[in-house]
ROKEKE-485641 format. One line per field, with one value per residue (C-alpha): y, x, z; residue in three letters. Coordinates in steps of 0.5 Angstrom, whole numbers, plus 500, padded with zeros to 3 digits. Layout:
REM ROKEKE-485641
Y	Y,... .
X	X,... .
Z	Z,... .
res	ala,... .
//
This chain:
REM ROKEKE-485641
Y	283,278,273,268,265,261,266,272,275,278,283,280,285,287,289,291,290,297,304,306,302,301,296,298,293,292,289,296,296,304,308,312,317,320,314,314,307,304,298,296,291,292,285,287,281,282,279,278,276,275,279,273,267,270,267,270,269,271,274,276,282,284,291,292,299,303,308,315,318,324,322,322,314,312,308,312,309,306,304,298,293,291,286,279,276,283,282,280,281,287,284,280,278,270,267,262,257,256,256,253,256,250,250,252,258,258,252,252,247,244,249,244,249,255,260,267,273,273,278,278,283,286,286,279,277,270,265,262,259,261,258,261,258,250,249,243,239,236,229,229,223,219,220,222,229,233,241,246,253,257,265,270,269,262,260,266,271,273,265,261,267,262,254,249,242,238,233,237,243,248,254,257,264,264,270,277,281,289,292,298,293,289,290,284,277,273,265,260,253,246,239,234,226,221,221,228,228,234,234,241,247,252,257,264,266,273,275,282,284,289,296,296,303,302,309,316,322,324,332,333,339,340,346,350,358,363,370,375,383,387,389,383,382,375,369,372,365,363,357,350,344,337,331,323,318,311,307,306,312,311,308,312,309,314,320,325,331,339,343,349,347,353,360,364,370,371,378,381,375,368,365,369,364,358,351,347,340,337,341,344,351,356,363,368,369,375,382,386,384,389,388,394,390,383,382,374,368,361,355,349,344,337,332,327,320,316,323,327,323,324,318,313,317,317,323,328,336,341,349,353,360,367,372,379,383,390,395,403,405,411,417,420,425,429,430,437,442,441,437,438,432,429,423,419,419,413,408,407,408,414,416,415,422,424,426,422,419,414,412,404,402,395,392,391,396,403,405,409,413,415,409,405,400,397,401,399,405,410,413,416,421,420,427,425,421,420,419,413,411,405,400,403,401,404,411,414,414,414,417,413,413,411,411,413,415,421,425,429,433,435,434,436,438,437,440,435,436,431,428,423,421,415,412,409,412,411,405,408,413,416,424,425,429,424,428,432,435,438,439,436,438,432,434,429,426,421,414,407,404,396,391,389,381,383,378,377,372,368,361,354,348,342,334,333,328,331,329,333,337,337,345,348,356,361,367,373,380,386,391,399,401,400,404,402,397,392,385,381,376,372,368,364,369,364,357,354,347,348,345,349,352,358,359,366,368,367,366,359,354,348,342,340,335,332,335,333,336,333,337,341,348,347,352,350,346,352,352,360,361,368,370,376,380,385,390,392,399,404,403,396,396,390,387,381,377,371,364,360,352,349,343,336,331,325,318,317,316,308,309,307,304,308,306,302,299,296,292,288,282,275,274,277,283,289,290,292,297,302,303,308,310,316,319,324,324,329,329,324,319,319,315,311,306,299,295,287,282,277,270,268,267,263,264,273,271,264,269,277,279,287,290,297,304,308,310,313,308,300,296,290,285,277,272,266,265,266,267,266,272,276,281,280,283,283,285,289,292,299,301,308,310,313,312,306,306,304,299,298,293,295,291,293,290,287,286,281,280,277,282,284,284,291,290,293,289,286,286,280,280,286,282,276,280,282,276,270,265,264,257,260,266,259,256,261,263,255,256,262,259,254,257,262,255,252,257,258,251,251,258,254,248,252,255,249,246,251,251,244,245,251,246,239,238,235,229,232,238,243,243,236,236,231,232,237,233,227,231,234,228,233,233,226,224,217,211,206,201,195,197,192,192,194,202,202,198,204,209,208,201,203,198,194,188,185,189,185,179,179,175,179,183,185,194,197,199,201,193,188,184,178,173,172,176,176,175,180,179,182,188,190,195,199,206,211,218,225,226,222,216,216,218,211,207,209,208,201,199,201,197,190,190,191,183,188,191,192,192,200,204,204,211,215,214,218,218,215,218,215,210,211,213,212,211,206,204,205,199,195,198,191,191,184,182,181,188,186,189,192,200,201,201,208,211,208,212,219,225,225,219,220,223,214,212,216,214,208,205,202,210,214,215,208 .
X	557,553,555,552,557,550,551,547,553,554,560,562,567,569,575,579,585,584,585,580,574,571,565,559,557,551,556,555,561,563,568,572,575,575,577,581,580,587,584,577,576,578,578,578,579,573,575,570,573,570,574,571,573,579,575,576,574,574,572,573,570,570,568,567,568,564,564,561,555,551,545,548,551,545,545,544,539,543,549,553,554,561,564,568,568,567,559,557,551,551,552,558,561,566,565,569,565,558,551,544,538,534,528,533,536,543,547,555,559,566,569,572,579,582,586,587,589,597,601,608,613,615,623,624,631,629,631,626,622,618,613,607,602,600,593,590,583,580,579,585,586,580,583,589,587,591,591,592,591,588,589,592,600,599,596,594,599,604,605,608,609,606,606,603,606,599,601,603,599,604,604,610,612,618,620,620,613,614,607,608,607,601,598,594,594,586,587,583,585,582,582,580,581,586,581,579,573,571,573,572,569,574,577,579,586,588,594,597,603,606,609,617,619,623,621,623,619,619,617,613,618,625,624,618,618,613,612,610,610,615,612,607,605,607,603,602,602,607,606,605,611,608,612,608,611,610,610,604,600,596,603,609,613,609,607,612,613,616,622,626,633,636,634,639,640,638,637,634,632,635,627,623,619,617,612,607,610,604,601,608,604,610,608,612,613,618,617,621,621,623,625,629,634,633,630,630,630,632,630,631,625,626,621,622,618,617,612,619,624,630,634,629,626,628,629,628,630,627,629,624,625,621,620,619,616,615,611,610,613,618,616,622,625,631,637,639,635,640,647,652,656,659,658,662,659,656,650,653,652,654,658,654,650,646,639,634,633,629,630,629,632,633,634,628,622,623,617,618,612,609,613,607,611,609,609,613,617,620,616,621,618,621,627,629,628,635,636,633,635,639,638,639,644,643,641,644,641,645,642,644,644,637,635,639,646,650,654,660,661,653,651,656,652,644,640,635,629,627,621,620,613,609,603,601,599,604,602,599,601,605,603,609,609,607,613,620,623,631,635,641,647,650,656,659,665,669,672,672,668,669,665,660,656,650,648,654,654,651,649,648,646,647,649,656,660,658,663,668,666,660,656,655,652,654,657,657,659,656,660,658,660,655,658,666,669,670,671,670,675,673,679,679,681,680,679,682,680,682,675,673,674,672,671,674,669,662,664,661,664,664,668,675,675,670,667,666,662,667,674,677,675,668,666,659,657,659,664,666,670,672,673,674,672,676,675,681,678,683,686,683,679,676,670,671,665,664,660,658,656,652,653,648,650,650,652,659,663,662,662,668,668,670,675,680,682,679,680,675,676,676,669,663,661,659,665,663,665,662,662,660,662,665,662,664,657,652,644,640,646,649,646,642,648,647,652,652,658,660,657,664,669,663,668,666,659,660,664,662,655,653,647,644,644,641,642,649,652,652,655,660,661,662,658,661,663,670,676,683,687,690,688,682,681,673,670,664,660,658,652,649,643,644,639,643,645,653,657,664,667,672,676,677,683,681,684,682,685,685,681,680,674,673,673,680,686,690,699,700,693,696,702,698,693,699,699,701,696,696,700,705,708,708,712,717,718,720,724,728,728,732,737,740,740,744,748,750,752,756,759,761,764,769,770,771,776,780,781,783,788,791,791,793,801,806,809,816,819,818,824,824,817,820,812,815,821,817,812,818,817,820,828,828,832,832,831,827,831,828,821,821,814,811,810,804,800,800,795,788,785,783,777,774,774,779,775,769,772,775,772,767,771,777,775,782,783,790,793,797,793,798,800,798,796,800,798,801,803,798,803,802,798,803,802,807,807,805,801,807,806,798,799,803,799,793,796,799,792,790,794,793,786,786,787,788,793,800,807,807,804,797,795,801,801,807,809,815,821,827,832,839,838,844,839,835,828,823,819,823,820,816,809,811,807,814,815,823,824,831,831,837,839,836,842,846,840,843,841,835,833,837,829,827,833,832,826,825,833,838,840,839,831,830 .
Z	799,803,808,813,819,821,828,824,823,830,831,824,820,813,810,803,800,798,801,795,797,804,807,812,817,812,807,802,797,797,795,800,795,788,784,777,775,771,767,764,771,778,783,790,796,802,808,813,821,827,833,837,834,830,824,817,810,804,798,791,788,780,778,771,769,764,761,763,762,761,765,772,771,768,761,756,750,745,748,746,752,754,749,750,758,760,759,766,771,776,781,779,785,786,792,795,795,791,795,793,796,799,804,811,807,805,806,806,800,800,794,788,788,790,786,789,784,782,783,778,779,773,771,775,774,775,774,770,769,776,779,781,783,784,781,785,785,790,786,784,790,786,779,776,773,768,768,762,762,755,754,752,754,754,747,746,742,746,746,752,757,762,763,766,769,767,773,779,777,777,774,771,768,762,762,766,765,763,766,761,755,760,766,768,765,764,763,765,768,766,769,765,767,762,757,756,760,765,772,775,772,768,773,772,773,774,775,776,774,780,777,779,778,771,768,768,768,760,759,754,751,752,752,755,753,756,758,764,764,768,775,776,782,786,784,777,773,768,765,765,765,764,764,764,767,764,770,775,777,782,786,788,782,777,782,779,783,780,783,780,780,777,775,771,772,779,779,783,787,787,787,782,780,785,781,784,785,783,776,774,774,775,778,781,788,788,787,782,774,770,763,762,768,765,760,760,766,764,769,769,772,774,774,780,781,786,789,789,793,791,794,790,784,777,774,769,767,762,760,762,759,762,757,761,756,757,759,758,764,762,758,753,754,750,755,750,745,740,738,732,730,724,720,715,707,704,707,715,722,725,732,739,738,745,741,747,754,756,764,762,755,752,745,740,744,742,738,731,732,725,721,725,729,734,741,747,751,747,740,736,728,722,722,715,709,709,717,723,729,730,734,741,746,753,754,749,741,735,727,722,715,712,705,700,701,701,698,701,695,695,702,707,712,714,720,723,728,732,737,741,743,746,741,747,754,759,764,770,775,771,770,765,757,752,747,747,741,740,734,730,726,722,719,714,712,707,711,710,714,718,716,722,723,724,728,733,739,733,737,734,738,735,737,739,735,729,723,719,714,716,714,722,718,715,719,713,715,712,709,710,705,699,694,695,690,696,698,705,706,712,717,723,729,734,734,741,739,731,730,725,718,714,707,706,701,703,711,710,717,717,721,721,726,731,736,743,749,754,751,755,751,752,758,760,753,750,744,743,736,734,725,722,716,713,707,702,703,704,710,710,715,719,724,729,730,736,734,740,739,744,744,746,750,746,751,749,754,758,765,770,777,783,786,784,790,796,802,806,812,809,814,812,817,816,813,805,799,798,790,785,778,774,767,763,761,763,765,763,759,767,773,775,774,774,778,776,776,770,770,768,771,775,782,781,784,788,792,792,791,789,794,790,795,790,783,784,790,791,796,794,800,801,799,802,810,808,803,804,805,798,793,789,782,781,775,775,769,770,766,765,765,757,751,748,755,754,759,762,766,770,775,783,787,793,799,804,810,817,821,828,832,830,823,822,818,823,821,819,815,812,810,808,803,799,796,801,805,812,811,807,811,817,811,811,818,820,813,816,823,820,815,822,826,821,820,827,828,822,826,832,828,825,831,835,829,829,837,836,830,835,841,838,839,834,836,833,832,827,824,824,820,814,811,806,804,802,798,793,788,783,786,787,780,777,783,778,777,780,777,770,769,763,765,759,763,767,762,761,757,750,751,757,755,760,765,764,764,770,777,782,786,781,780,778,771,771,774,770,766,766,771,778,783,790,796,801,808,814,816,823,825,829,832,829,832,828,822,818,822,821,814,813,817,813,806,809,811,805,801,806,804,797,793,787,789,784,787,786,790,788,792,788,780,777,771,768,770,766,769,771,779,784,789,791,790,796,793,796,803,805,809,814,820,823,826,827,820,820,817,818,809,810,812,805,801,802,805,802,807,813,816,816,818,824,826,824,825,829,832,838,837,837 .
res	unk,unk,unk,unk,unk,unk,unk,unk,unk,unk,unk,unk,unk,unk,unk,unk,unk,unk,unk,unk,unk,unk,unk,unk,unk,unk,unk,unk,unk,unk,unk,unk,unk,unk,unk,unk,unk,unk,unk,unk,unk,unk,unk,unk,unk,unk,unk,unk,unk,unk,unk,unk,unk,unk,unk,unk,unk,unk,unk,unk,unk,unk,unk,unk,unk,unk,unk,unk,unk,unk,unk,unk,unk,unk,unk,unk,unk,unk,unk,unk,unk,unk,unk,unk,unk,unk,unk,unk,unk,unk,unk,unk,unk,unk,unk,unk,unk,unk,unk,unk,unk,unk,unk,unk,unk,unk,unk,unk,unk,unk,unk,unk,unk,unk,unk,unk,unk,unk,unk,unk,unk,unk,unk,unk,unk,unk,unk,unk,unk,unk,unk,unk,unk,unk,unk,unk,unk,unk,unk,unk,unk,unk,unk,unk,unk,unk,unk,unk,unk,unk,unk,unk,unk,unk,unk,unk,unk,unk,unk,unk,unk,unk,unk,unk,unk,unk,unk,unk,unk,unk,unk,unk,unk,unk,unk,unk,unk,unk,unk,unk,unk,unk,unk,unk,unk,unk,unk,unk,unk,unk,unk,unk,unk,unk,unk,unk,unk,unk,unk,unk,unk,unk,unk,unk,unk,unk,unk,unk,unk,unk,unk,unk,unk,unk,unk,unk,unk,unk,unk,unk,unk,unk,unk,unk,unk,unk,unk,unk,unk,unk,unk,unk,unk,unk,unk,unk,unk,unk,unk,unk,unk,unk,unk,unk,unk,unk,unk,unk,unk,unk,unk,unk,unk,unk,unk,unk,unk,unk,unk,unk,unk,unk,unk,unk,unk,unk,unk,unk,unk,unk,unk,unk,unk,unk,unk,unk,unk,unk,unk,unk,unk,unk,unk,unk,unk,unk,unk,unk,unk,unk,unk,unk,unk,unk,unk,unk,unk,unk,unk,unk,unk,unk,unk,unk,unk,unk,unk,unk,unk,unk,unk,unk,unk,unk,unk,unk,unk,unk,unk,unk,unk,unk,unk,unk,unk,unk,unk,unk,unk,unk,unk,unk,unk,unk,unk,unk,unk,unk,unk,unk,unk,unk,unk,unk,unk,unk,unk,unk,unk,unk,unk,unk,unk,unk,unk,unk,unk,unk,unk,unk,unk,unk,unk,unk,unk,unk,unk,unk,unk,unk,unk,unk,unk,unk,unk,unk,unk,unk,unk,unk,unk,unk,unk,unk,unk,unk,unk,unk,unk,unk,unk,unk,unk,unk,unk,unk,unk,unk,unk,unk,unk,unk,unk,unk,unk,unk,unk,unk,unk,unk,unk,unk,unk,unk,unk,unk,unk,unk,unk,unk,unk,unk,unk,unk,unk,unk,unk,unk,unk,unk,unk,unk,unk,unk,unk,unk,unk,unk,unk,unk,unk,unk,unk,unk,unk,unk,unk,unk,unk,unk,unk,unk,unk,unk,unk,unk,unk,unk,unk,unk,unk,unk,unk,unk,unk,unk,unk,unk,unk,unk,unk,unk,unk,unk,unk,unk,unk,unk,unk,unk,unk,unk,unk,unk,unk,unk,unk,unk,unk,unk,unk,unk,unk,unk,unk,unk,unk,unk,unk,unk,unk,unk,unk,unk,unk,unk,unk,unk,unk,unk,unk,unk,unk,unk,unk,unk,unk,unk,unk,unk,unk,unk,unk,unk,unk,unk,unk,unk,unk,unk,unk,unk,unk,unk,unk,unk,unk,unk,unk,unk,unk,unk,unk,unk,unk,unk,unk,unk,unk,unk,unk,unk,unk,unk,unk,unk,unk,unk,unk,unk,unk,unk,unk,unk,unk,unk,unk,unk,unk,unk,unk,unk,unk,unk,unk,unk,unk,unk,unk,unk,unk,unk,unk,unk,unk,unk,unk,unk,unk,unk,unk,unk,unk,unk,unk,unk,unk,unk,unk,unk,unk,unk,unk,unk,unk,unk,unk,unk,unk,unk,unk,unk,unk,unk,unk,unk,unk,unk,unk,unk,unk,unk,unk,unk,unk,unk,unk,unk,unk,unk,unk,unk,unk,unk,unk,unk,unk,unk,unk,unk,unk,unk,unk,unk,unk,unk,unk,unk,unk,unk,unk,unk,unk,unk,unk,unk,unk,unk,unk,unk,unk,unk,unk,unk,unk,unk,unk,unk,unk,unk,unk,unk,unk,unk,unk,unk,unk,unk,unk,unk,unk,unk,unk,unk,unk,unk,unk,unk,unk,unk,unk,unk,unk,unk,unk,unk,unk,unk,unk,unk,unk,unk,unk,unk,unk,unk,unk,unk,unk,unk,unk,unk,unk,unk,unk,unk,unk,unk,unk,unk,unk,unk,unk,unk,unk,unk,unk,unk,unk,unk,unk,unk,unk,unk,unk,unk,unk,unk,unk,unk,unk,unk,unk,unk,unk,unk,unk,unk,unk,unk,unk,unk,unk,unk,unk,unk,unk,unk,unk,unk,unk,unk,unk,unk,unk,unk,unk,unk,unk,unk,unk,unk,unk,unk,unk,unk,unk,unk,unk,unk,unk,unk,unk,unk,unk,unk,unk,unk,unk,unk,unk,unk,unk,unk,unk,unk,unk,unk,unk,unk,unk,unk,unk,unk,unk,unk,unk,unk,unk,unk,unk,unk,unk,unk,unk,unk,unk,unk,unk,unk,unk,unk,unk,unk,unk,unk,unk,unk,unk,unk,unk,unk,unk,unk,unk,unk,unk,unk,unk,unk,unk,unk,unk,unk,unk,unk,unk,unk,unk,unk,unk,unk,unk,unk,unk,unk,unk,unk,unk,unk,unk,unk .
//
């Protein structure tokens, strides 16, 4: 790179944007490392300062990458140049502004426009459309300019991923960028004035779509199956484990690095086996594999992005299995010289006959010496055209029938010889006889034998969710007895789940009901279901065989938010929720979960807002600077990490509440939390301070009344008390004759006709509606003693101020009681304002009224 800062360049520095790359003090471009390039073209920035000044400037570099050749870099003959705009100079480098070359060298030009590299986010969540970049002229002062931009993704397919305003410049991505679908974006920009002349030079516009980490580590394989000999050596390699990850490699988010999780069995040692965290290479790192103690180890590897931080990566495992295979380490040897046994007759296995030792047996390795198989521990001769060796269990070897059957009456007893050999020598170091011979007696008898699976432990794999009646496999037994008349029927011996049916004749096995990896019979993704085979020989006898389902995760399960309830202050502070969620699901359809919060109702995220911690835990606190006091149900939906992942939206009960300085809900914000506002509780304290005010007041009246009803003293003797005399209406007898009125004038009108033609003022209902209304005379308002004597004086006072009044007592109406009283009639009583009336006529009305003739007469009261 050249640059003249008219100074010569003195103390001038170069710089990059990249780590790869590197600039000497001369301007020479190098590379500082070994360098994959991703893409076809790289644009570096080179920044040129000036620690003096602090002057910087800069420049953009494209490298075109080419292919690889033969002839140490060089061009082979022959080879097709770059197509399209990839065609360029060798020295293809962008200034940031142009130079002319004029008699005094170079001379600096004002640049027409300025557009540095684009980087774009992948995955944005918007809102769109997003602005990027403003693209401005120069003349745009002078002349109104319109701009446009061409290319792929903008009229070029994929159509309209980015926009231009063609007065302001602005340039705008629609819609969120995926960098596994393109990494990088080439457009031009294009100013032209109103009539569609050129104003600027088309400018290149590069933009670069920034990685996210949104892709898991995918194994190539689920399952991965390799091999090491018994008594390797530590370091012995295995195999190799791969996984590729979609996102950036040459950023964190594509680094995946390797971990054992698991190592089944762990025997002799809990880490056999160790795996390089960058190749994925599995080598041994402990001594002591021997096949004749475990014959297999399964290890779960884990593949991690992110350059295997497990806090922030994403994920994946696969199932290595290790095969031990064997090694002629064991010589055979027979533990006697001769043995004497019994055989049952027909075609079966014989009882557990001690013929041979071999100090380290396993299933499928011994060899059979002149039957040609292959050679593993322990080679065994041909004894007997009609006798073998069953598959040995351990130690001890069993002769079983081989060939064609017996026949107890033919044949009751053979004498067999038997050696043992190895084909292949002994591994080395091991100084032992290579043979060893020893003699049988097989003595037969007739029994029925059991009918045996001969695969038992019989395990399938399927997915979960399978429907009913779908056909799992076929478990069929084998019956020994080939030459009995003799049928297998075949029935469920244990079925915890009821999940599966057997057919009776062919052993076929299907599905009753649908299958499910999180029911609580399944140990370990393991369903295990017991049948059995029985003959109809005599005695019947019968054999018992065990399948074993291994069920696949299928993501079937949404997630569910934990927890349910909450409590936060109505201020934001460092006072948050801490969430997770739970799935019954396993790995892979599980976490990373996803935490978002509806858009409606619109209040959820106007108040709360949800902080990611990593792909298990996010934080749920305010987003507002305060909330009243109560209980809030927040919906949040919970998404897994499943393929097609499934979501749920659950609701967390939140309650806010008033909190003190230490962050922690104060008493009375614990009772405003539960459902009543500040105002409200203020509310009902006055209300309740109210209510015991009254009520105390009311106590102290009742009291006070009646103390006064206790103290007040009657102005005349209790005996005396004539109250109870005047109210007895019921024995006074006849007494009406002076009143000749009309009575029914007495009872209720049928119609108010006379009512409403009556003057203003006139209100009764039960007056006479002929004749003139009679003036009364004022009474005089004299105070009489007692209750009697206010009793009187209000009903007169009453009287003298009603014009309405009838000549009866308008404050007692009674109902006709007949004619014919001795007595006279009180109505002749007058109210006069003389107050010298004269009661001494009382005395003449009976007993009855001897009381007011007293009283109110000429006699010794007076």
């Amino acid at each position: 790179v050249k640059f003249n800062n008219c100074a010569g360049n003195k103390g001038v520095r170069y710089e990059t944007n990249s780590l790869d790359f590197k600039v000497r003090a001369d301007g020479t471009l190098f590379a500082a490392h070994h360098v994959q390039m991703p893409s076809k073209q790289l644009i570096l920035v080179v920044t040129a300062w000036d620690p003096q000044t602090l002057g910087r400037w800069e420049a953009m570099v494209r490298f075109l990458v080419a292919e690889k050749s033969q002839h140490n870099g060089h061009k082979p003959k022959g080879r097709k140049s770059v197509p399209g705009d990839l065609v360029q100079q060798q020295s293809d480098t962008l200034l940031p502004w142009r130079q002319h070359q004029s008699a005094n060298g170079l001379r600096r030009q004002k640049r027409d426009w300025v557009i540095p590299p684009i980087n774009v986010p992948e995955n944005s969540r918007g809102p769109f459309p997003q602005q990027l970049v403003r693209i401005r002229s120069d003349k745009d002062k002078e002349i109104h300019i319109r701009y446009s931009i061409t290319g792929v993704g903008a009229d070029q397919p994929p159509m309209e991923v980015f926009s231009i305003d063609p007065v302001s410049g602005r340039m705008y991505v629609t819609r969120p960028m995926d960098r596994e679908e393109r990494a990088s974006y080439h457009l031009r920009a294009h100013a032209v004035d109103m009539n569609g002349n050129k104003v600027e030079n088309p400018i290149d516009l590069y933009i670069y779509v920034i990685d996210m980490n949104d892709n898991r580590p995918e194994f190539i394989n689920q399952v991965y199956n390799g091999s090491v000999d018994e008594g390797s050596k530590p370091g012995t390699y295995v195999m190799t484990v791969t996984a590729n990850d979609a996102d950036d490699g040459t950023t964190a988010n594509g680094m995946v690095r390797y971990r054992i999780v698991t190592q089944t069995p762990q025997s002799p040692s809990q880490n056999m086996f160790t795996i390089n965290s960058e190749t994925g290479d599995i080598v041994t790192v402990a001594a002591g594999l021997d096949r004749e103690k475990v014959q297999q180890y399964i290890v779960i590897v884990q593949a991690t992005d992110m350059e295997g931080n497990l806090n922030y990566g994403l994920s994946n495992t696969a199932t290595a299995i290790i095969t031990v295979t064997d090694v002629n380490d064991n010589p055979p040897e027979f533990t006697t010289s001769t043995v004497s046994t019994n055989t049952p007759a027909g075609l079966g296995a014989a009882p557990t006959v001690c013929v041979g030792k071999c100090s380290s047996l396993g299933a499928g390795s011994r060899k059979w010496g002149e039957m040609g198989l292959p050679t593993t521990t322990c080679t065994r001769a041909l004894i007997h055209s009609q006798f073998g060796f069953s598959q040995p269990k351990g130690p001890r070897e069993k002769i079983q029938h081989f060939g064609a059957a017996v026949d107890y009456e033919m044949n009751r007893a053979f004498m067999l010889t038997v050696m043992v050999s190895n084909q292949a020598p002994l591994a080395s170091g091991i100084q032992m006889s290579f043979q060893s011979t020893a003699g049988v007696t097989i003595s037969v008898t007739d029994v029925n034998e059991a009918p045996y699976f001969p695969t038992n432990h019989k395990l399938i794999r399927l997915e979960e969710g399978v429907p009913t009646g779908t056909v799992l496999t076929t478990f069929s037994a084998v019956d020994p007895d080939r030459f009995m008349q003799q049928a297998v029927r075949y029935s469920k011996l244990s079925d915890p789940a009821n999940w599966l049916n057997i057919n009776a004749t062919n052993g076929q096995i299907t599905t009753a009901a649908v299958l499910d990896r999180e029911s609580d019979y399944i140990k370990n993704n393991v369903y295990e279901a017991t049948f059995l085979a029985a003959d109809n020989g005599i005695p019947p006898a019968s054999g018992t065989g065990t399948l074993q389902i291994y069920l696949i995760d299928i993501n079937d399960n949404a997630p569910e938010l934990l927890p349910k309830e909450a409590q936060i202050c109505e201020k934001p502070n460092l006072n948050v929720i801490n969430i997770t969620a739970a799935d019954a699901d396993i790995d892979p359809n599980v976490g990373p979960f996803v935490f978002e919060l509806p858009s409606v109702p619109s209040a959820v995220r106007k108040n709360w807002t949800i902080t990611r911690l990593n792909g298990d835990y996010a934080q749920l606190s305010l987003r507002i600077m305060y909330l009243e006091a109560g209980v809030y149900d927040v919906p949040i939906i919970v998404t897994d990490s499943g393929n097609p992942p499934l979501y749920n939206t659950s609701v967390i009960k939140v309650k806010v509440c008033p909190c003190d300085e230490n962050g922690d809900c104060t008493t009375i914000g614990a009772v405003a939390a539960a459902g009543l506002g500040t105002g409200a509780i203020i509310a009902i304290l006055i209300c309740i301070i109210i209510l015991l005010t009254m009520v105390l007041l009311f106590v102290v009246w009742m009291k006070r009344r009646e103390k006064e009803r206790h103290t007040k003293q009657l102005l005349i003797d209790p005996e005396d008390d004539v109250r109870d005399n005047i109210l007895k209406y019921d024995e006074e007898g006849g007494g009406e004759e002076d009143q000749d009125y009309d009575l029914s004038q007495l009872q209720q009108p049928e119609t108010m006709d006379h009512v409403l033609n009556k003057t203003p003022g006139v209100r009764r209902v039960d007056e006479r509606p002929i004749g003139a209304e009679p003036q009364y005379p004022v009474r005089p308002v004299i105070p009489h003693p007692g209750d009697i004597g206010d009793f009187i004086n209000e009903g007169l006072r009453a009287a003298d101020n009603d014009p309405t009044a009838p000549p009866y007592d308008s404050l007692l109406v009674f109902d006709y009681e007949g004619s014919g009283s001795t007595a006279g009639s009180v109505s002749s009583l007058n109210s006069s304002s003389s107050g010298d009336q004269d009661y001494d006529y009382l005395n003449d009305w009976g007993p009855r009224f001897k009381k007011l003739a007293d009283m109110y007469g000429g006699g010794e009261e007076d």
